[in-house]
N, C-alpha and C positions, 0 to 999 in steps of 0.2 A: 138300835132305833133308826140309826141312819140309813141302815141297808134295808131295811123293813119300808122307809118312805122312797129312799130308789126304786124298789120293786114294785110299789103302790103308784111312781110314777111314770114308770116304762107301763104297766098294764093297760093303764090310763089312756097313753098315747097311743100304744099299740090298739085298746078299743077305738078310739075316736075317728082313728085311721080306717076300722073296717065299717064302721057305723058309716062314714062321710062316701065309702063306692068308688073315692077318688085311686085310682091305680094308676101309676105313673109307667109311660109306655115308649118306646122309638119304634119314630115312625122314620123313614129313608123315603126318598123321593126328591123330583125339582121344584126349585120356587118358579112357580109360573102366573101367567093372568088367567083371570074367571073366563074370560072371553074365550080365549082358546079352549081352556082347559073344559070345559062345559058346552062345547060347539055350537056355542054362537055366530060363530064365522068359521068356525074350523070340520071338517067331516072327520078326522081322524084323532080330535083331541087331545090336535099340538099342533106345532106352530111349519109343520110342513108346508100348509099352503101359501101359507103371509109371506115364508122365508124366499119358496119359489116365484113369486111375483114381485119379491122386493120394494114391496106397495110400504111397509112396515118395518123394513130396517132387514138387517142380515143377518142375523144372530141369536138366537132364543132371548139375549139379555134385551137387547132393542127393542124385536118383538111385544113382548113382554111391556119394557116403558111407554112404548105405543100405545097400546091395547089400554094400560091404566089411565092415563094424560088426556087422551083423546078418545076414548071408547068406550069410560065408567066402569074396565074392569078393577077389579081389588085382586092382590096375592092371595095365590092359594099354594097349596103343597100337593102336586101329581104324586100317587105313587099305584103304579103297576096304573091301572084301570078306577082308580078313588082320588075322589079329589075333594081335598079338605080342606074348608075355610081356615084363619086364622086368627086369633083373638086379640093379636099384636104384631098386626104383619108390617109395625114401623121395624119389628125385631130383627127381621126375614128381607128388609129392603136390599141390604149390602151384598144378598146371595142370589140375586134376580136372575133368573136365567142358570143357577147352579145347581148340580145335588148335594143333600143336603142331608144330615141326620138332626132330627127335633126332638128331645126329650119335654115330657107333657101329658097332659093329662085330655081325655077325650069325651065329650058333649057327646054323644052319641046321637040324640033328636038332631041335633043342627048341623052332625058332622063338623062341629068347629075343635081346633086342637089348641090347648092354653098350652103358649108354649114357657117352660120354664129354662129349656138351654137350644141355642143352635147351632149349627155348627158344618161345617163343607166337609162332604164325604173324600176322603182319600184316593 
């Protein structure tokens, strides 16, 4: 009887899991600001230009604090060519200017990624 409600309760989870769409994913890239990262002030979306003019501090991490403090950008996560909001980027503050691996789950309309782990790439 007891294995009969085990297996009646993994089914369960296991449906609710493919019903819900949510697939849990890593994504790798750097925590960087919307600003750069979506070329608002940047042509190359990143922080080559701000670094070279040293208008913005010297260092992707600086950059980056800039950009959010005084420019209204929010953390995003660059990877390759995509850039992806975050649903909790108080999670993502300690790795500013870092790369990074985020396990989570992804909004695909909003491109935003809930992150459930982060973590600085090796």
């Amino acid at each position: 009887m007891t294995q009969r409600l085990l297996r009646c309760a993994g089914l369960l989870l296991l449906l609710s899991a493919l019903v819900s769409g949510e697939e849990n994913w890593t994504f790798r890239g750097e925590i960087a600001d919307s600003q750069c990262a979506l070329n608002i002030h940047s042509l190359t979306r990143s922080h080559q230009e701000m670094l070279k003019s040293k208008s913005m501090g010297g260092t992707a991490a600086s950059c980056t604090l800039y950009c959010i403090q005084h420019m209204g950008g929010s953390l995003v996560l660059t990877a390759r060519k995509h850039v992806y909001r975050l649903d909790h980027p108080e999670m993502a503050e300690k790795f500013i200017g870092e790369k990074v691996r985020i396990s989570g789950t992804l909004d695909e309309k909003s491109d935003t990624i809930h992150i459930d782990k982060i973590e600085q790439e090796p």
